[in-house]
C-alpha positions as a Markdown table, in Angstrom:
| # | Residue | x | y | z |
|---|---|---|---|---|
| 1 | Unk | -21.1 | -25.4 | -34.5 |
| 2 | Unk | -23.3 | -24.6 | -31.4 |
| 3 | Unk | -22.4 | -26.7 | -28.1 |
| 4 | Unk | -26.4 | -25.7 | -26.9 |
| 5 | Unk | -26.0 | -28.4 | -24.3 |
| 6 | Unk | -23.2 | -26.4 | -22.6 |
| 7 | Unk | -24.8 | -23.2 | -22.7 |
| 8 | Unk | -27.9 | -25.2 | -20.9 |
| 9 | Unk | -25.9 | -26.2 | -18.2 |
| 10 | Unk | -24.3 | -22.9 | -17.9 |
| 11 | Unk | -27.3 | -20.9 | -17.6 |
| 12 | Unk | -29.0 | -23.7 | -15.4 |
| 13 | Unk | -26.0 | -22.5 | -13.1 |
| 14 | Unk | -25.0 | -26.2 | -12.0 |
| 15 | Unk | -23.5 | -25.2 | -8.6 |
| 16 | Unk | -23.9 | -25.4 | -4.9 |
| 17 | Unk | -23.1 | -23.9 | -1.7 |
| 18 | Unk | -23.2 | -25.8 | 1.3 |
| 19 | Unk | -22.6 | -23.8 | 4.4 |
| 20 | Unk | -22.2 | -25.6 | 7.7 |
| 21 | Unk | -23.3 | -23.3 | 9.8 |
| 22 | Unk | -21.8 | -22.4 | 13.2 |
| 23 | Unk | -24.6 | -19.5 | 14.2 |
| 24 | Unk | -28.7 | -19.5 | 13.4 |
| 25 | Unk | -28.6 | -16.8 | 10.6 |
| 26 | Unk | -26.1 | -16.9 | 7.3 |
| 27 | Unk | -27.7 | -16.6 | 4.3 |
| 28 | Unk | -25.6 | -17.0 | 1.3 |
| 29 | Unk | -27.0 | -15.5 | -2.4 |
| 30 | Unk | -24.7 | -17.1 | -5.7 |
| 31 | Unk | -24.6 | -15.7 | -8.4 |
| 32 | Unk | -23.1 | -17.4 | -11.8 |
| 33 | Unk | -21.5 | -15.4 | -14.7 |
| 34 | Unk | -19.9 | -17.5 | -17.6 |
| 35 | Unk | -17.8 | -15.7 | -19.8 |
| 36 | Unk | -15.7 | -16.4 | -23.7 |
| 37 | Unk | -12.0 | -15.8 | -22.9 |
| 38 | Unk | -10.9 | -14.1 | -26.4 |
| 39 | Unk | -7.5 | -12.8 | -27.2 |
| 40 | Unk | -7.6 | -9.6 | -29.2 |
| 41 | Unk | -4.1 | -7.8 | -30.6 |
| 42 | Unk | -2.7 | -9.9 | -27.9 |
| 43 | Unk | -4.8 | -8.1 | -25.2 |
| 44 | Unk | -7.2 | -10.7 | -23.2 |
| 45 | Unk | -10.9 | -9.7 | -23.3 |
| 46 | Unk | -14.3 | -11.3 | -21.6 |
| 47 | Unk | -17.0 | -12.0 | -23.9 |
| 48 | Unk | -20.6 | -12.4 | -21.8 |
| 49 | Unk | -22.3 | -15.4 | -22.9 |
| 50 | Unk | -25.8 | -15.1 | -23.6 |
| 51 | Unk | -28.6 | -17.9 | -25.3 |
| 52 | Unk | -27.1 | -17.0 | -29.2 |
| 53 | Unk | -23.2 | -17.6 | -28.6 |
| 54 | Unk | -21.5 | -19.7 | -30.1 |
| 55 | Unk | -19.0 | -22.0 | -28.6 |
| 56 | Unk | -16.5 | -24.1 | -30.1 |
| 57 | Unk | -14.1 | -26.4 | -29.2 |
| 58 | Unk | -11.1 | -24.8 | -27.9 |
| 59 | Unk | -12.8 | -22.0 | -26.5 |
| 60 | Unk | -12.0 | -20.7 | -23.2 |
| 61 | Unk | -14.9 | -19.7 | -20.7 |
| 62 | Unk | -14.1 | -18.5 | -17.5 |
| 63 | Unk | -16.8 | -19.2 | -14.8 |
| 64 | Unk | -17.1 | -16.8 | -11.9 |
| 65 | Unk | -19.2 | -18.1 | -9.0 |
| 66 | Unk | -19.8 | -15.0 | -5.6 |
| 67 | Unk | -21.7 | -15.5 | -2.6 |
| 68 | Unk | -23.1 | -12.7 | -0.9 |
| 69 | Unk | -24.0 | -13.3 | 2.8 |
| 70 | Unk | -27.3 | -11.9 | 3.0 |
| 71 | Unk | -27.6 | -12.7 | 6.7 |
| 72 | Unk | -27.4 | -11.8 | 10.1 |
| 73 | Unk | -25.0 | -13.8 | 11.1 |
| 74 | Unk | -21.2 | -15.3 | 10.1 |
| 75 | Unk | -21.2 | -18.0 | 7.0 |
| 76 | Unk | -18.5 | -20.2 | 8.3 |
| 77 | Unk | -16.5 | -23.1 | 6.6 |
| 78 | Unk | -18.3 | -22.6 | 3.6 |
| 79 | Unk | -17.6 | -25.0 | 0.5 |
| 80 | Unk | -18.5 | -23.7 | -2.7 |
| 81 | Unk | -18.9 | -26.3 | -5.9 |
| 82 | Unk | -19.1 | -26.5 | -9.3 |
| 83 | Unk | -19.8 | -29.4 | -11.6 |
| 84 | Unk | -17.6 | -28.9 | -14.8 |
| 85 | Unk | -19.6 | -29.2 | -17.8 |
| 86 | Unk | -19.5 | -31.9 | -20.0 |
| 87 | Unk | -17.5 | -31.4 | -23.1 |
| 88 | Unk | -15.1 | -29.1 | -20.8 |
| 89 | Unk | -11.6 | -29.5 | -19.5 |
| 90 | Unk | -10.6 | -27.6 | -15.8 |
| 91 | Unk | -7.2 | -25.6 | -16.4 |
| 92 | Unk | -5.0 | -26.3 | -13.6 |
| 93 | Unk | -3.3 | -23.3 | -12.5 |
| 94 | Unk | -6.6 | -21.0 | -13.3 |
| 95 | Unk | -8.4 | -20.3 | -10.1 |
| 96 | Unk | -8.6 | -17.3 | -8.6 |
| 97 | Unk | -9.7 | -16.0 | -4.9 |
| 98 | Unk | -8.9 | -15.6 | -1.5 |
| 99 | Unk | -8.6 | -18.2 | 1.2 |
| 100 | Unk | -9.8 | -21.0 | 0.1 |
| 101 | Unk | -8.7 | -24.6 | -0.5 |
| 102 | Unk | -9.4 | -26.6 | -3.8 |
| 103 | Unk | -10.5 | -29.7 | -4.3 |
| 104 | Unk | -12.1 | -32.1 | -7.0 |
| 105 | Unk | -14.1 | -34.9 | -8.0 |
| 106 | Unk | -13.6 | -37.5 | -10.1 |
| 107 | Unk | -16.5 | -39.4 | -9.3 |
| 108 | Unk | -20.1 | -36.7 | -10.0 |
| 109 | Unk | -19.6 | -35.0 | -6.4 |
| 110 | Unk | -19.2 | -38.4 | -4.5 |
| 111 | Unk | -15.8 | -37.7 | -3.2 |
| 112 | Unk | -13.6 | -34.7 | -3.0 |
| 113 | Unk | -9.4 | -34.6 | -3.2 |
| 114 | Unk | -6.3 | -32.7 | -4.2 |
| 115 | Unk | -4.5 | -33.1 | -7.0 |
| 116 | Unk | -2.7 | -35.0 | -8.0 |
| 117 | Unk | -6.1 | -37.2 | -7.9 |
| 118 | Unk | -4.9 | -41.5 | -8.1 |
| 119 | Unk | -6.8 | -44.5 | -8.4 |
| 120 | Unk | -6.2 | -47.8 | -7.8 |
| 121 | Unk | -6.5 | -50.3 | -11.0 |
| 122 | Unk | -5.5 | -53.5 | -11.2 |
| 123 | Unk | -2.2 | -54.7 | -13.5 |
| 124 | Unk | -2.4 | -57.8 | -15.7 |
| 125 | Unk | -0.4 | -59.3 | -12.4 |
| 126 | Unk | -3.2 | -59.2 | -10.4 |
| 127 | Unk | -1.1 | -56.5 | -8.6 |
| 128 | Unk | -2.9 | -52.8 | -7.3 |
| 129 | Unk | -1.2 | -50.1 | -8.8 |
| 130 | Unk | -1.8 | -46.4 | -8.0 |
| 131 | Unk | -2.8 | -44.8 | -11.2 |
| 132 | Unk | -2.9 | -40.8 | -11.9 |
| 133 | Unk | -5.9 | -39.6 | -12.7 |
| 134 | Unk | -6.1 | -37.0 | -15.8 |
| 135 | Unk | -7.5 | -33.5 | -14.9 |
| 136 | Unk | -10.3 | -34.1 | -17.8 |
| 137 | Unk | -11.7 | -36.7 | -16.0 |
| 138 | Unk | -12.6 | -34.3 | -12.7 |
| 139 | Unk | -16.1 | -33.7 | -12.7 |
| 140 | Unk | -16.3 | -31.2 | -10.1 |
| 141 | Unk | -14.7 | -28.2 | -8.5 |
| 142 | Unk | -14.5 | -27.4 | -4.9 |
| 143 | Unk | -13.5 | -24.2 | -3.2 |
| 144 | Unk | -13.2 | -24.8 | 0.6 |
| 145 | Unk | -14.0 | -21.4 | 1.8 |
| 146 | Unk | -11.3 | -20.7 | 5.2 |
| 147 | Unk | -12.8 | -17.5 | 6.1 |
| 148 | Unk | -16.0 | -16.0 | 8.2 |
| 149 | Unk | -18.2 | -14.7 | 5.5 |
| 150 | Unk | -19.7 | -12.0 | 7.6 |
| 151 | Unk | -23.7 | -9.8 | 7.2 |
| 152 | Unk | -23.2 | -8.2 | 4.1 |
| 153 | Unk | -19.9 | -9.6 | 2.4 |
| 154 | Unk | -19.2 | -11.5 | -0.1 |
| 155 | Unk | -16.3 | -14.1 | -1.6 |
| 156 | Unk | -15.7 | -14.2 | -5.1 |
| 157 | Unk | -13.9 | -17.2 | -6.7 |
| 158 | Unk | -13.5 | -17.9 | -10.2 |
| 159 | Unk | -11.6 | -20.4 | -12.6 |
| 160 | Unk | -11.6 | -21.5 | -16.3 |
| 161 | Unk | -12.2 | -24.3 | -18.3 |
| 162 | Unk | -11.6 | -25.3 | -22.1 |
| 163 | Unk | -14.1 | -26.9 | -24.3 |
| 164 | Unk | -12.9 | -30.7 | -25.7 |
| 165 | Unk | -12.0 | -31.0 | -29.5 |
| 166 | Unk | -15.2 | -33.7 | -30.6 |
């Protein structure tokens, strides 16, 4: 079974950047690569993904996202984000990088927290209770970058996610 949609939105590279900038001058180049986490003889392996893969629930992918400052100036408190496909679960515990702080939406990008992520629902008393929010219902990832990014560097974050049984 071929999830097309998901490769569509992988390859459309459904991410941002938003640098505020503190200097005229940072210019910040992504790049996306999406890759099959497979486990071979018990030895973890990256399978690229490309147009004719197949991907079925259960499968890993881990999604790689690096800026490179092409600039002339620092990139400053840069936030870096990702919507999480549909049909995909974030794996708490997964990202990977250097300083930054991590955030998520609930909500298409609205509004940004850290886990643990509540809501507030309404009981059959007519009483607000603070509910948890499950991790397959965030719909973004944010990395909030806490380092200059100067001319000619770059910041690498990555994190995985796990396609949904149908």
């Amino acid at each position: 079974m071929k999830y097309l949609p998901l490769i569509v939105a992988i390859f459309a590279g459904l991410l941002a950047l938003y640098a505020q900038e503190q200097e005229p001058g940072p210019l910040l180049q992504g790049n996306l690569t999406v890759s099959k986490v497979l486990v071979v003889d018990g030895q973890t392996k990256l399978e690229a993904l490309n147009e004719s893969a197949e991907i079925l629930p259960g499968d890993i992918l881990l999604y790689e996202l690096e800026y490179i400052n092409v600039g002339n100036a620092d990139a400053e408190n840069g936030e870096i984000i990702s919507p999480l496909s549909d049909g995909t679960t974030f794996i708490p515990g997964t990202e990977q990088g250097k300083n930054f702080d991590l955030y998520f939406s609930t909500d298409n990008g609205q509004t940004y927290a850290q886990p643990p992520i509540t809501r507030t629902e309404v009981n059959s008393e007519g009483e607000d209770v603070k509910i948890q929010v499950e991790v397959s219902e965030y719909t973004h990832i944010k990395f909030l970058v806490r380092e200059e990014i100067k001319p000619g560097k770059s910041f690498k974050v990555s994190y995985q996610v796990k396609v949904n049984e149908e």
